[in-house]
Residue, then its C-alpha position, 0 to 999 in steps of 0.5 A: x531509627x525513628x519509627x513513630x506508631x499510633x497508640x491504642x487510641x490512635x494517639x501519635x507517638x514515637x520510640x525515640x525519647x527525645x521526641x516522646x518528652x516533647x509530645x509529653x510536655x504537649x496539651x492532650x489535644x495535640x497528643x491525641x491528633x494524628x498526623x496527616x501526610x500528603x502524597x502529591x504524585x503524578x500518576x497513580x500507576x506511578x504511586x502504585x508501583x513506587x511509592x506504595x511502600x512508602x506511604x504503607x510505612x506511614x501508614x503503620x508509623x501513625x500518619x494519616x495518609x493522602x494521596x493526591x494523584x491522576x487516577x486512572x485503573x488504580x484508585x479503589x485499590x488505594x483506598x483499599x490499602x487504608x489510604x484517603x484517595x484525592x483524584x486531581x484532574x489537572x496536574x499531568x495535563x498541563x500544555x498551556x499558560x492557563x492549564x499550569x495556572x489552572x493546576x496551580x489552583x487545584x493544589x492550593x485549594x488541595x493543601x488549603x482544605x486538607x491542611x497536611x502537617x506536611x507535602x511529600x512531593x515525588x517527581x519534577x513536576x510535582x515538586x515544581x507544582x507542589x512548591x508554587x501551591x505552598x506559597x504564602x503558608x509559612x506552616x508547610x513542610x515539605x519534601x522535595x524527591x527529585x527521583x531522578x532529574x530524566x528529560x531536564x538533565x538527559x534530553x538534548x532537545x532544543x526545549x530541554x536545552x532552553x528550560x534548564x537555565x529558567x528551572x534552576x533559576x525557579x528550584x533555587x528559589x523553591x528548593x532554599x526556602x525554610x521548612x524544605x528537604x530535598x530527597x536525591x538518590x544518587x551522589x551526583x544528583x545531590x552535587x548538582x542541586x548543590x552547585x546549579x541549585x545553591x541547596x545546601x548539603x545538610x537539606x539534600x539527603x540521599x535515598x537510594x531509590x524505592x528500595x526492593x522487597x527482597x522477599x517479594x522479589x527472589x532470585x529466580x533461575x533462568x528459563x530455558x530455550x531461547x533467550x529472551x532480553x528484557x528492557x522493562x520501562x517506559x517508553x521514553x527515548x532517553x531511556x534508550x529505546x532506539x538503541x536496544x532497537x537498533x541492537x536487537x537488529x545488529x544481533x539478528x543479522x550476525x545470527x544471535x538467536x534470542x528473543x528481544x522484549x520491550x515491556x512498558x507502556x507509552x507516556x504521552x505527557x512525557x516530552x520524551x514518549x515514543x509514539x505508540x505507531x512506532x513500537x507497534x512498527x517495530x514490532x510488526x518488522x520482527x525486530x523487537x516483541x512489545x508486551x505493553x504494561x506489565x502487572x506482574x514485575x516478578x513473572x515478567x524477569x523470569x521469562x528473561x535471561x538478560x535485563x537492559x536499561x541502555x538510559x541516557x541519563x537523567x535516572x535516580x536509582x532505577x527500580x527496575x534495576x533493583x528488582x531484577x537484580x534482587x530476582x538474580x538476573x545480570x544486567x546491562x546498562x549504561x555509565x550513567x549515575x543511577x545505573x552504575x549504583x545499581x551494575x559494576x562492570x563485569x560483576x553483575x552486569x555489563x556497563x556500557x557508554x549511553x548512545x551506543x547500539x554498537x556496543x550494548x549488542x556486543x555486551x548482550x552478545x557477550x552475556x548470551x554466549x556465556x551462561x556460566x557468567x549469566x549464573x555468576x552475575x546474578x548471585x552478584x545481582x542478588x546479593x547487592x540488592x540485599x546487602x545495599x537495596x533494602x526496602x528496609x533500610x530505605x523505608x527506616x530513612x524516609x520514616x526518620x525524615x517524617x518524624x524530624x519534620x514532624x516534630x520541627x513543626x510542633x515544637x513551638x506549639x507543643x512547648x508553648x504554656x498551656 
């Protein structure tokens, strides 16, 4: 593990020796300046419910830390955390030629001005975007987390279906030139940059997911009275929305008496967004309940028996996944990567076949009737979110990640005479 941590002076240093006798050998200037990181994420709801560990454990390591993001109702608490906050106004909105190009030019005056020894770009937009601002400057390191390949791999739209061939073509060039890293969360994402994206293995590295803060996140016992299924996201089609709809149906007519929830709100940039006259459709029919977005993750699985993502592909490893599963809770989902890292059929969960209303109420069916197996499946839950989960272990990963970056950046300099 390399953990790197500002000395007494707020000199950069590390624990690891190798990297200590590299700095030694600098001049004083190099060793007294902080690194700097940048954070280049779509939205700053995103960044605060994803990525705040990440950039704490920067933070704490000695990087100075930016974020660049679209900020809508989380900015002063970013800046709070200690964090140098950029708003970008045209990252997330981009619907024609002129408004790509126009975002373009945001983010290399952004990297031109701020300098950053190095990117971390989290999502396909802003790895895509991310990587076209750092042409030209051959210093620029950055990282590509690909969390999750959503609408590109999992929609069958006709749009999907023409701009998968034009995007690998674009990452094959973006994602193999020097001084990149790829993050992946799950094996077959990593397999199929591999052979789509010609990335090879030793630049792709495995991080599975966000991590959960187990101890943020405790196993919870279940509530009583009417049972209440939860399917906590955005509200994206590919992430199986309809089907949990049209289960919820298919259970209140063979008379299952329980609560059906959907707690998430809409995403209109996302060509995939369930327009928001249709949740609110579905929730005057009686079908499902629409609680919106939710602050408070943790109170919200406790009101649940059951968690569902009935997702049709296209995840990293989910982080609401995770977090009910560290709140003891079982789950059901679909057989798709991401999903089934996280559910082994009949242990802690139920997995099922994505696309299928059919099947995903004869599982919620199965687990509603059944208590005991509820019990059971949620001490399975807990125990691989903390034997395999661990914010910990994720957070050691991406630190190791930043201090090798870190230190192939400075070695020519740092060991050229004084």
């Amino acid at each position: 593990m390399i953990w790197m941590n500002p000395g007494v002076d707020g000199a950069f240093t590390t624990q690891m020796p190798a990297l200590n006798n590299d700095i030694a050998s600098s001049s004083e200037t190099a060793v007294q300046r902080r690194p700097k990181v940048l954070f280049l994420v779509s939205e700053d709801r995103f960044f605060w419910s994803h990525r705040l560990p990440v950039a704490r454990a920067a933070l704490r390591s000695g990087y100075d830390v930016i974020v660049a993001t679209r900020v809508q109702e989380y900015g002063q608490q970013i800046r709070d955390e200690g964090f140098h906050l950029i708003p970008l106004k045209l990252l997330r909105n981009t619907n024609s030629p002129l408004s790509e190009f126009a975002a373009i030019q945001e983010l290399r005056r952004l990297y031109r001005e701020e300098k950053p020894d190095f990117v971390h770009h989290f999502a396909l937009k802003p790895v895509l975007y991310g990587s076209i601002a750092t042409l030209g400057r051959q210093d620029m390191r950055s990282v590509n987390a690909l969390t999750g390949l959503g609408y590109l791999v999992a929609s069958r739209s006709w749009k999907a279906r023409l701009l998968r061939p034009l995007l690998w073509n674009v990452f094959r060039f973006f994602l193999n030139r020097p001084n990149q890293r790829v993050v992946v969360e799950n094996k077959e994402d990593k397999q199929l940059l591999a052979s789509k994206v010609k990335v090879p293995s030793d630049r792709i590295t495995i991080i599975r997911g966000s991590g959960v803060d187990t101890n943020a996140f405790q196993a919870l016992p279940e509530p009583v009275g009417i049972p209440l299924v939860l399917l906590a996201s955005r509200m994206l089609w590919i992430k199986g929305i309809q089907e949990f709809v049209d289960a919820a149906k298919l259970l209140r007519q063979r008379g299952v008496s329980a609560r059906f929830v959907l707690a998430g709100d809409t995403d209109a940039c996302n060509p995939s967004c369930i327009p928001r006259e249709q949740l609110l459709e579905w929730q005057e029919s009686g079908a499902v309940e629409w609680w919106g977005h939710q602050h408070d993750m943790l109170q919200t699985f406790e009101q649940a028996n059951v968690v569902c993502l009935p997702s049709h592909g296209g995840e990293g490893v989910p982080q609401v996944l995770l977090e009910a599963a560290a709140c003891g809770r079982a789950i059901v989902t679909t057989d798709v990567p991401g999903c089934r890292d996280v559910v082994r059929h009949g242990y802690n969960g139920m997995v099922i076949q994505p696309r299928n209303s059919v099947a995903l109420a004869l599982a919620i069916e199965e687990l509603l009737s059944d208590p005991a197996i509820r019990k059971q499946m949620g001490i399975h839950s807990r125990n691989i979110a903390d034997s395999q989960f661990s914010q910990t272990a994720v957070l050691d990963q991406i630190m190791t990640l930043y201090a090798e970056l870190f230190s192939s950046s400075h070695s020519a300099s740092e060991t050229r005479p004084n």
